[in-house]
C-alpha positions in Angstrom: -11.5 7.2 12.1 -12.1 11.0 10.7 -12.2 11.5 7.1 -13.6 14.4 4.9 -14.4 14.6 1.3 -13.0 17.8 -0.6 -11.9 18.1 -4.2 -8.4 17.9 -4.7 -6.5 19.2 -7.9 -4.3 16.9 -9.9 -0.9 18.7 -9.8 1.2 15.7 -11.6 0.4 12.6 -13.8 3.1 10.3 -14.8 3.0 6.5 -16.1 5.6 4.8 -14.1 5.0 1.7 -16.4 2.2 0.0 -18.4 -1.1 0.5 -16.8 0.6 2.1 -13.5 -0.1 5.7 -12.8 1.6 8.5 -10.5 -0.9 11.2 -9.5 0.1 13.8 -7.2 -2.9 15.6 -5.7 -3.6 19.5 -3.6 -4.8 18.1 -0.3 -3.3 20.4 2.6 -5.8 18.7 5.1 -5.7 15.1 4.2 -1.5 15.8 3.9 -2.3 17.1 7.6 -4.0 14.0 8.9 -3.0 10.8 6.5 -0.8 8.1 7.6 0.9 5.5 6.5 -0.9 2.6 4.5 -4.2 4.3 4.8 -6.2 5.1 1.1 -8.5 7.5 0.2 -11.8 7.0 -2.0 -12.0 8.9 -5.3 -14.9 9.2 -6.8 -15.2 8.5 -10.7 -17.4 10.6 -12.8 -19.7 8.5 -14.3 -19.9 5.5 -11.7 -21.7 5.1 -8.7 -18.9 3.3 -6.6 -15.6 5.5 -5.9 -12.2 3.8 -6.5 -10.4 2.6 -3.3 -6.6 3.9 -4.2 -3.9 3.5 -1.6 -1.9 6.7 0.1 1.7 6.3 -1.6 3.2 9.6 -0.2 2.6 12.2 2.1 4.0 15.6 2.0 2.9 17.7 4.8 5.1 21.0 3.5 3.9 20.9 0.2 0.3 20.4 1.3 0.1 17.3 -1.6 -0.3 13.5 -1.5 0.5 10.6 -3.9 -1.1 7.9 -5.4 0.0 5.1 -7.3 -2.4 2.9 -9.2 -3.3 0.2 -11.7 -5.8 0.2 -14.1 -8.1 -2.3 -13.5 -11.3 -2.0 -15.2 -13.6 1.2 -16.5 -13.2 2.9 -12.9 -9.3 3.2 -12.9 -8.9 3.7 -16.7 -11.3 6.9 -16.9 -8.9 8.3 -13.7 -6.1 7.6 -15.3 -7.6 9.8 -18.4 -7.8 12.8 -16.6 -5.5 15.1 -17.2 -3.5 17.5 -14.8 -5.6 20.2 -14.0 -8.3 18.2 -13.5 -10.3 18.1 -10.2 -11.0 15.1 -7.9 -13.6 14.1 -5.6 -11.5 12.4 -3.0 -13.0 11.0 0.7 -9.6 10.7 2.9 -8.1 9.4 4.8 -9.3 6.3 5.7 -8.7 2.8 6.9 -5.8 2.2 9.7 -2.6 2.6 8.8 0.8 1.1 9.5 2.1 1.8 13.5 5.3 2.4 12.7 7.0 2.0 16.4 10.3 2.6 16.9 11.6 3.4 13.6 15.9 2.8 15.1 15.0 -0.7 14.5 15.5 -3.0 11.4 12.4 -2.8 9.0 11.6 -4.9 6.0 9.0 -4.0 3.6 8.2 -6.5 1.1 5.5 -5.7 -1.7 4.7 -7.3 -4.9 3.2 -5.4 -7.7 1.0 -3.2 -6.9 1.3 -3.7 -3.1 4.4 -2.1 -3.3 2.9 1.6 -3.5 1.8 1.3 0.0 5.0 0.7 1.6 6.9 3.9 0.4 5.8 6.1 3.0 6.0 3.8 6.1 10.0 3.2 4.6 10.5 6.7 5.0 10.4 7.1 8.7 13.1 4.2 9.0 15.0 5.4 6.4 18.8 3.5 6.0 17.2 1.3 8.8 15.1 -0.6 6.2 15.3 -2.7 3.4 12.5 -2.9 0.7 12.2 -6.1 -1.1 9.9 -5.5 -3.9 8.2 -8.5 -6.1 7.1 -7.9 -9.7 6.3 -10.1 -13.1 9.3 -8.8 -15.2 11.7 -5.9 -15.4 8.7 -3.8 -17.4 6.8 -4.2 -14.5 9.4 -2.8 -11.7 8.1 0.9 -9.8 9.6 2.4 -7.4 12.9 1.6 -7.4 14.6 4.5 -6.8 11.9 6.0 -4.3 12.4 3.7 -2.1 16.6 4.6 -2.4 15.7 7.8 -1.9 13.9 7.4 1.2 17.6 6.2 2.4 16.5 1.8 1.7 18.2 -0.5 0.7 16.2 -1.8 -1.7 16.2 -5.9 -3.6 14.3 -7.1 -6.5 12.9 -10.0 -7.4 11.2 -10.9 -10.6 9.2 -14.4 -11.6 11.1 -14.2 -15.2 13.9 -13.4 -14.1 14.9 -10.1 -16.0 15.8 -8.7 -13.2 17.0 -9.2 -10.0 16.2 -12.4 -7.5 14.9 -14.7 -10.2 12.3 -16.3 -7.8 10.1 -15.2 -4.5 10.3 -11.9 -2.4 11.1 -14.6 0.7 13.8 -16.3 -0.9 15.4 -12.6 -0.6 14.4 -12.4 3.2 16.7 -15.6 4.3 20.5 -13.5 4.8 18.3 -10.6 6.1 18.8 -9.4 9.9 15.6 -7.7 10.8 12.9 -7.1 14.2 9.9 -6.0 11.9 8.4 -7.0 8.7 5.3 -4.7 7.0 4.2 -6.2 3.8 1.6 -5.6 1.0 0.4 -7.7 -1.7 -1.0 -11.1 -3.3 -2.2 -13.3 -0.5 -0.2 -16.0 -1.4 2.9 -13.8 -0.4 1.4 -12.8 2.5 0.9 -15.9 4.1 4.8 -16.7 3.2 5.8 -13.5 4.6 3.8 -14.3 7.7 5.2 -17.5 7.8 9.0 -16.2 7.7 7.6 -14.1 11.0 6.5 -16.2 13.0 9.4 -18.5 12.4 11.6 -15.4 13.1 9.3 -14.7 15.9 9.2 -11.1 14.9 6.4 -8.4 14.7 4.7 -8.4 10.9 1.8 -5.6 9.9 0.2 -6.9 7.0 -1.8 -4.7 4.0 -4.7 -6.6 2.8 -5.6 -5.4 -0.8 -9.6 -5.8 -0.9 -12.5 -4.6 -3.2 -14.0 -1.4 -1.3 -17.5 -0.5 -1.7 -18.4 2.2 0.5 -14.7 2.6 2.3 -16.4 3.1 5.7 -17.5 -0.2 7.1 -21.0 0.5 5.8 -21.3 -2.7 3.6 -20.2 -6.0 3.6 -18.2 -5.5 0.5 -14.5 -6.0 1.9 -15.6 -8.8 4.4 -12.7 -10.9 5.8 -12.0 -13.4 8.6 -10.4 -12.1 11.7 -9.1 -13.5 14.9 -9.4 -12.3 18.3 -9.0 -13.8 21.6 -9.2 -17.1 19.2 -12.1 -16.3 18.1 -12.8 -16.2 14.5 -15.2 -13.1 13.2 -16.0 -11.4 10.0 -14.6 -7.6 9.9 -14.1 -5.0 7.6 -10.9 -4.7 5.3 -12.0 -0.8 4.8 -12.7 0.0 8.7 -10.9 -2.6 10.6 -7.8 -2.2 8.5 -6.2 -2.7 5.9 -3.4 -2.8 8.0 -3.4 -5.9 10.4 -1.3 -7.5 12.8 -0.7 -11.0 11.0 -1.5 -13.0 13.6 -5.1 -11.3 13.6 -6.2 -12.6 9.8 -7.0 -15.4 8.6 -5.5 -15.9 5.4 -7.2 -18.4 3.0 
């Protein structure tokens, strides 16, 4: 895994919707290098810890990459109060990403909420070959509709209330779907029914764990979680050994 720190100016700041913001970053290197489902570490002025934020776009021509994120305590609320102009400390990019494959066959992506963000790149290389199923609360809380349609997706909603879309699961919107891989981001309880509708399906599933991230280099115990290999159960690291994963390779609790 090679990553670099530099600082990185904040081209564009939007609020996609309450809490949830879109920062567009200069970073011609990490543009260079970053792949799909990896995150970078930005560093908050103030606090000791950086912020683990997910890689939501790459553009290589334009030398920029994307991030969308929540606010979630003090960290994320002071980054989401800079302003555009501004100048981040980012280490990048880190973590394994998504492996993609053959990107002619059928692709799902299913997120929910904030695990969503992760997918949008991956989609992109599959283009009209993919459908996004995407999970939130409410209508209010829907992002990235239309990203994901632009990326050439066809793209299905489900919400718990109801507003809009599937009212109901992400997996109830799997069942009429015709598919060979699955990538999916979001609350474990998702992600052990998404892996569930693979192995049924007996198809190949890449998981996103979303994890606190101390050091974001495998330094600290911070982002523990079970693994399995060879049937063997063993503590890794969500930062180092992921967060992308085979399913079959985490244990889900």
């Amino acid at each position: 895994m090679k990553y670099d720190v530099k600082d990185c100016k904040l081209l564009q700041k939007r609020e996609l919707a309450k809490d949830i913001f879109d920062f567009v970053v200069e970073a011609p290197d990490f543009a260079a290098a970053a792949q799909a489902g990896q995150f970078a570490h930005i560093y908050v002025p103030g606090k000791t810890l950086r912020r683990p934020i997910s890689i939501c776009g790459v553009d290589r021509a334009a030398g920029t990459l994307r991030f969308v994120f929540q606010i979630r305590g003090e960290g994320t609320r002071i980054l989401a109060g800079l302003e555009e102009g501004a100048t981040l400390d980012i280490l990048a990019p880190l973590g394994h990403g998504f492996v993609l494959g053959d990107c002619s066959r059928k692709a799902v992506f299913v997120g929910g909420g904030i695990g969503v963000p992760p997918l949008l790149e991956a989609s992109k290389a599959f283009g009209k070959n993919a459908t996004a199923v995407l999970g939130f609360r409410n209508r209010d809380a829907v992002i990235l509709e239309e990203d994901f349609r632009a990326n050439g997706c066809e793209v299905r909603i489900a919400t718990d209330d109801g507003s809009m879309g599937h009212h109901g699961l992400v997996t109830d919107c799997l069942k009429d779907l015709d598919f060979d891989v699955l990538f999916a981001c979001g609350p474990t309880p998702m992600l052990k029914a998404v892996s569930a509708v693979a192995k049924e399906r007996g198809v190949e599933c890449q998981i996103s764990l979303e994890e606190r991230m101390a050091c974001g280099i495998g330094a600290c115990l911070g982002c523990a979680c079970k693994l399995l290999a060879d049937g063997r159960e063993y503590l890794g690291h969500v930062c180092k050994d992921g967060p992308v994963f085979p399913y079959q390779n985490v244990v889900l609790d």
